[in-house]
C-alpha positions in Angstrom: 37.8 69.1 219.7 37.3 67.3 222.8 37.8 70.1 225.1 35.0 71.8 222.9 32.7 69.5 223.0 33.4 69.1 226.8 33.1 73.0 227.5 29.9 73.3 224.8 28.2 70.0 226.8 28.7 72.2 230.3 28.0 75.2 228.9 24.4 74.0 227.4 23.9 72.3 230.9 24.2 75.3 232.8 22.0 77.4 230.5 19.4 75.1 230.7 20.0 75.0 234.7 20.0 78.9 235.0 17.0 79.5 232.7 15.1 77.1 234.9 16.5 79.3 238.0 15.5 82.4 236.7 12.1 81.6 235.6 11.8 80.4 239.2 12.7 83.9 240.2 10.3 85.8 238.0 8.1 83.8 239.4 8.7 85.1 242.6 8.7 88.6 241.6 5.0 87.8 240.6 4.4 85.9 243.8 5.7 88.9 245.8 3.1 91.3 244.0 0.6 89.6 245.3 1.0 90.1 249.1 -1.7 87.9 250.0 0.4 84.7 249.0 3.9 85.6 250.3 3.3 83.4 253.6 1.9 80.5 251.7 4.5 80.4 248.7 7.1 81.0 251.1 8.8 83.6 248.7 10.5 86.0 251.2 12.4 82.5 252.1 13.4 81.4 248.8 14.4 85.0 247.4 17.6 84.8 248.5 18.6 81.1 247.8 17.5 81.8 243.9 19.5 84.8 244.0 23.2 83.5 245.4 21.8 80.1 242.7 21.8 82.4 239.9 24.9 84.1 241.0 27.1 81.1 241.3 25.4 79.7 237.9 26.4 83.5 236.3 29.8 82.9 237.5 30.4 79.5 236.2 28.4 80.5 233.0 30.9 83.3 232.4 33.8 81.0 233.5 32.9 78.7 230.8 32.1 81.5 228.0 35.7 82.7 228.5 37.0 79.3 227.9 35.0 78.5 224.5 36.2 82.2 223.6 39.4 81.1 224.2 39.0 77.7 222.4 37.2 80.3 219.6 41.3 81.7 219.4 42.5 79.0 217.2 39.4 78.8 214.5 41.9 76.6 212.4 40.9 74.2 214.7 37.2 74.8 214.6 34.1 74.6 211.7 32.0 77.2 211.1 29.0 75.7 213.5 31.6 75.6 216.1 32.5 79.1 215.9 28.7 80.0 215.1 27.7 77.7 218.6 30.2 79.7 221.0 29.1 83.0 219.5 25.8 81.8 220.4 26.8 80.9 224.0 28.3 84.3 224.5 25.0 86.2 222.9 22.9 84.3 225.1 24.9 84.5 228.1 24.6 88.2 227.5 20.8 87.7 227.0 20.5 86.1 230.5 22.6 88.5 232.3 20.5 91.1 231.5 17.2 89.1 232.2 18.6 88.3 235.6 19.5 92.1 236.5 16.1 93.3 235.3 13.9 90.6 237.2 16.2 91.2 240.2 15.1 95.0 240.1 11.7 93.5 239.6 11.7 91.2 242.2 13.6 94.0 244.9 10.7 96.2 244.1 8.0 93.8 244.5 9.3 92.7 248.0 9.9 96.4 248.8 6.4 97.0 248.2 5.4 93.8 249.9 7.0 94.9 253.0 5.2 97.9 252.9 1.8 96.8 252.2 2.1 94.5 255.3 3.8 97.5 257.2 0.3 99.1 256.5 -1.4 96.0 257.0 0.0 95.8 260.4 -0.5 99.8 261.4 -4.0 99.6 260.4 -4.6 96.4 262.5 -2.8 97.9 265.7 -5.2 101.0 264.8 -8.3 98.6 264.8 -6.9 96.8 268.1 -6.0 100.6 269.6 -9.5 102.0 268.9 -11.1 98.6 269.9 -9.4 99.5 273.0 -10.6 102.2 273.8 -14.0 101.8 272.8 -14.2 98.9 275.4 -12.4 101.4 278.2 -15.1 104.1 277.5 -18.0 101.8 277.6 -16.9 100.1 280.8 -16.6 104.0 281.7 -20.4 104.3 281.1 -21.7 101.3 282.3 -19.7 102.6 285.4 -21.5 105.8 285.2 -24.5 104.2 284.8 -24.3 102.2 288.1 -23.6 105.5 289.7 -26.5 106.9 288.6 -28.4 104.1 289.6 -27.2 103.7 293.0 -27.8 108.0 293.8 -31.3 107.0 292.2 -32.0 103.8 294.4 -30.4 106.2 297.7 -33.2 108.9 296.2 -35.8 106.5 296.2 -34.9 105.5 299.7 -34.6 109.2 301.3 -38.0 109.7 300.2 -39.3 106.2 301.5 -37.9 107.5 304.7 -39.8 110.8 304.4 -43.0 109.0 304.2 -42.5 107.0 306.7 -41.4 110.2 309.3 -44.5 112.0 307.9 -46.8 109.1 308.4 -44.8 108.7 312.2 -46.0 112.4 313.3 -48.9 112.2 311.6 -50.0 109.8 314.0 -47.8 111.6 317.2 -50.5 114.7 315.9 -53.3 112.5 316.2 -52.7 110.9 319.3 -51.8 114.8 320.9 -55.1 115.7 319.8 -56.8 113.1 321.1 -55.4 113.6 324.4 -56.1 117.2 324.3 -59.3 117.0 323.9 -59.8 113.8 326.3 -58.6 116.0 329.3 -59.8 120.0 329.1 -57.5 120.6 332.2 -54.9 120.4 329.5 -56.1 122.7 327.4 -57.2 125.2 330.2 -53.6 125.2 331.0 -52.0 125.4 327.5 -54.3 128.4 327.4 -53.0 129.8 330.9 -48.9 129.4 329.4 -50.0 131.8 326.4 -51.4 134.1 327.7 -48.8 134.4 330.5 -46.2 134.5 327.6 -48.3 137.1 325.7 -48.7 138.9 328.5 -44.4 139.1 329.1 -44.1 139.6 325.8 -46.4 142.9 326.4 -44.4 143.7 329.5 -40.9 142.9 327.6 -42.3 145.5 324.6 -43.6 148.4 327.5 -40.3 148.1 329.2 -37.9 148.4 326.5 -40.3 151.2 324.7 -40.3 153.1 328.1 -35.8 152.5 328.3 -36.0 153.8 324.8 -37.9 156.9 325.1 -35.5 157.8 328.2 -32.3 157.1 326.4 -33.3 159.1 323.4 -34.7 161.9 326.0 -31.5 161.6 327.7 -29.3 162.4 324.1 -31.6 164.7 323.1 -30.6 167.2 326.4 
């Protein structure tokens, strides 16, 4: 009787310490689903811990059920609430062994797909940093093309500045030729003289090589 009462005593202690465990653990499973609270709950740290905890407590619990059954041998020795009690421990032992194997699925499966929402998470932030990236590279590219295009239109601007002021320069040389053309005739009276020498050897030039070319072809022709 007293080693009954001992083994039903630890046997009702460690129910009532694994049912607390494992409605920890389904709570993690629930925690997990939500990926947003993972970090703040601290879940991926505690999933472990619960799990060896509700190991060992499966264990001991099972330990424990083998000795009642054992105990549950001799029922000379027991009353029928006795007998009834460690039936009850080994149907609920049974009750909680399947609990803990389906919210273990539950709770891999929820952390699986934890994992992989932040593994997409993650990809679609690099993505948002890589095309962030490169937008930043190609508008440095065009504000680099724009000071391109603003330095060939500042040298533009200068050229023709320059063109100007060489127009305006022998616009003025012009002026002052004229002027000094017409301040001394002598000057003009020769200018005329160098033409009309040069038009006059130009005449010459044209005779002379019309004259070589009638000869050469007179020449060919006998």
């Amino acid at each position: 009787m007293s080693n009954y009462d001992q083994l039903h005593r630890q046997c009702r202690t460690l129910e009532n310490l694994f049912d607390a465990k494992l409605t920890s653990y389904a709570q993690l499973a629930a925690n997990l689903s939500r990926p947003q609270d993972v970090e703040a709950t601290g879940a991926t740290e505690r999933w472990k811990d619960l799990e060896v905890e509700l190991e060992d407590l499966a264990s001991k619990l099972e330990e424990v059920n083998e000795q009642l059954s054992e105990v549950a041998s001799k029922p000379e020795l027991l009353s029928s609430s006795m007998l009834r009690a460690i039936q009850r421990h080994r149907e609920l032992h049974q009750d909680n062994m399947r609990e803990f194997r389906r919210t273990k699925s539950n709770v891999k499966t929820a952390f699986d797909q934890a994992n992989l929402l932040s593994g997409v998470r993650n990809d679609i932030d690099a993505y948002k940093s890589s095309a962030a990236d490169s937008l930043l590279a190609e508008r440095g590219r065009i504000d680099s093309s724009h000071q391109m295009t603003d330095s060939m239109i500042d040298q533009a601007y200068e050229m023709r500045s320059e063109f100007s002021r060489q127009r305006t320069s022998l616009a003025g040389i012009n002026t002052r030729m004229m002027h000094v053309l017409n301040t001394m005739p002598g000057i003009n009276n020769l200018i005329g003289m160098i033409k009309s020498r040069r038009r006059r050897d130009s005449i010459i030039m044209g005779v002379l090589i019309g004259v070589c070319m009638i000869i050469l072809i007179t020449y060919l022709w006998h």
